[in-house]
C-alpha positions in Angstrom: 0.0 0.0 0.0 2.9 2.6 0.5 4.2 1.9 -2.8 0.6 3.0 -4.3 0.6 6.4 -2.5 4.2 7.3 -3.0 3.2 7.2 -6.7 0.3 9.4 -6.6 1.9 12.3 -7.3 3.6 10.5 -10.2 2.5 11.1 -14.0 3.8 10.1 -17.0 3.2 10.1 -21.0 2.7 12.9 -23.6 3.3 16.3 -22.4 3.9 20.2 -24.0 7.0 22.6 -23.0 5.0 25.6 -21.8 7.4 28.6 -21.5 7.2 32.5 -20.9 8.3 34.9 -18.9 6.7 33.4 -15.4 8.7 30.2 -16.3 8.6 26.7 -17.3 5.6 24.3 -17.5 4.6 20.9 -18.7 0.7 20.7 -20.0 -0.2 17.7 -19.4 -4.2 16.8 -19.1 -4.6 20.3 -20.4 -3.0 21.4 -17.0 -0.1 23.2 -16.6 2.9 22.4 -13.9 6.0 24.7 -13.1 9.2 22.6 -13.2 11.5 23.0 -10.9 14.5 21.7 -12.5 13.7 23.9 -15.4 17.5 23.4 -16.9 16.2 19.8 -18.0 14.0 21.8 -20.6 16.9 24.1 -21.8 16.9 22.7 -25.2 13.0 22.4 -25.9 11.3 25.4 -27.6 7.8 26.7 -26.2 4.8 24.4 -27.4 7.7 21.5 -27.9 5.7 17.9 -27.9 7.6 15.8 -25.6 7.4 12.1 -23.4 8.2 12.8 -20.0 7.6 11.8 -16.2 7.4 14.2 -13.5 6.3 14.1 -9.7 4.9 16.6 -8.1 6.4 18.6 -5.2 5.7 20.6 -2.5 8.4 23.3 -2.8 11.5 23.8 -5.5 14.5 22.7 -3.4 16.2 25.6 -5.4 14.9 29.5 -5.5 13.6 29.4 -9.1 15.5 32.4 -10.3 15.0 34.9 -14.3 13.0 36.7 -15.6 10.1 37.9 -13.5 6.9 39.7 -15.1 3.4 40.1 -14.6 1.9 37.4 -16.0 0.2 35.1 -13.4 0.4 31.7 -15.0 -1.7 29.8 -13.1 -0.7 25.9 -12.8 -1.0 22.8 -10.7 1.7 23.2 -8.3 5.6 22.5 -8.8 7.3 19.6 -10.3 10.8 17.6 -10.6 11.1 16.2 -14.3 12.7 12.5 -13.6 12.5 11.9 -17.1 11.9 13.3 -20.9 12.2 12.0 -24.2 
């Protein structure tokens, strides 16, 4: 039973690179998520299709840090990308 709730938080499959001047995101289930480890997505271009695994967290263990604007993306809560393809 631990196992099962330890991977709650856990998703997987086909997701979108959401970027702008708020940050980094992955749309997955029309839902966007702020990734924490934002560097992992360095290389993907805004609206970039991509296979990935992320779980969800309850706070960056990093100070997300750039560009800072007005735009209040609103999202599901932060994430750590495990994995993207």
């Amino acid at each position: 039973m631990l196992t099962i709730l330890s991977c709650s938080d856990a998703f997987d499959g086909k997701m979108t690179v959401v970027k702008d001047c708020s940050g980094t995101y992955l749309e997955y289930n029309d839902k966007d998520y702020k990734v924490c480890n934002f560097e992992i997505l360095e290389n993907y271009a805004d609206g970039a299709e991509v296979e990935a695994r992320f779980k969800k967290m309850d706070k960056c263990p990093i100070l997300l840090v750039g560009d800072f604007c007005d735009l209040g993306h609103i999202n599901e809560g932060l994430i750590d990308v495990k994995k993207i393809n």
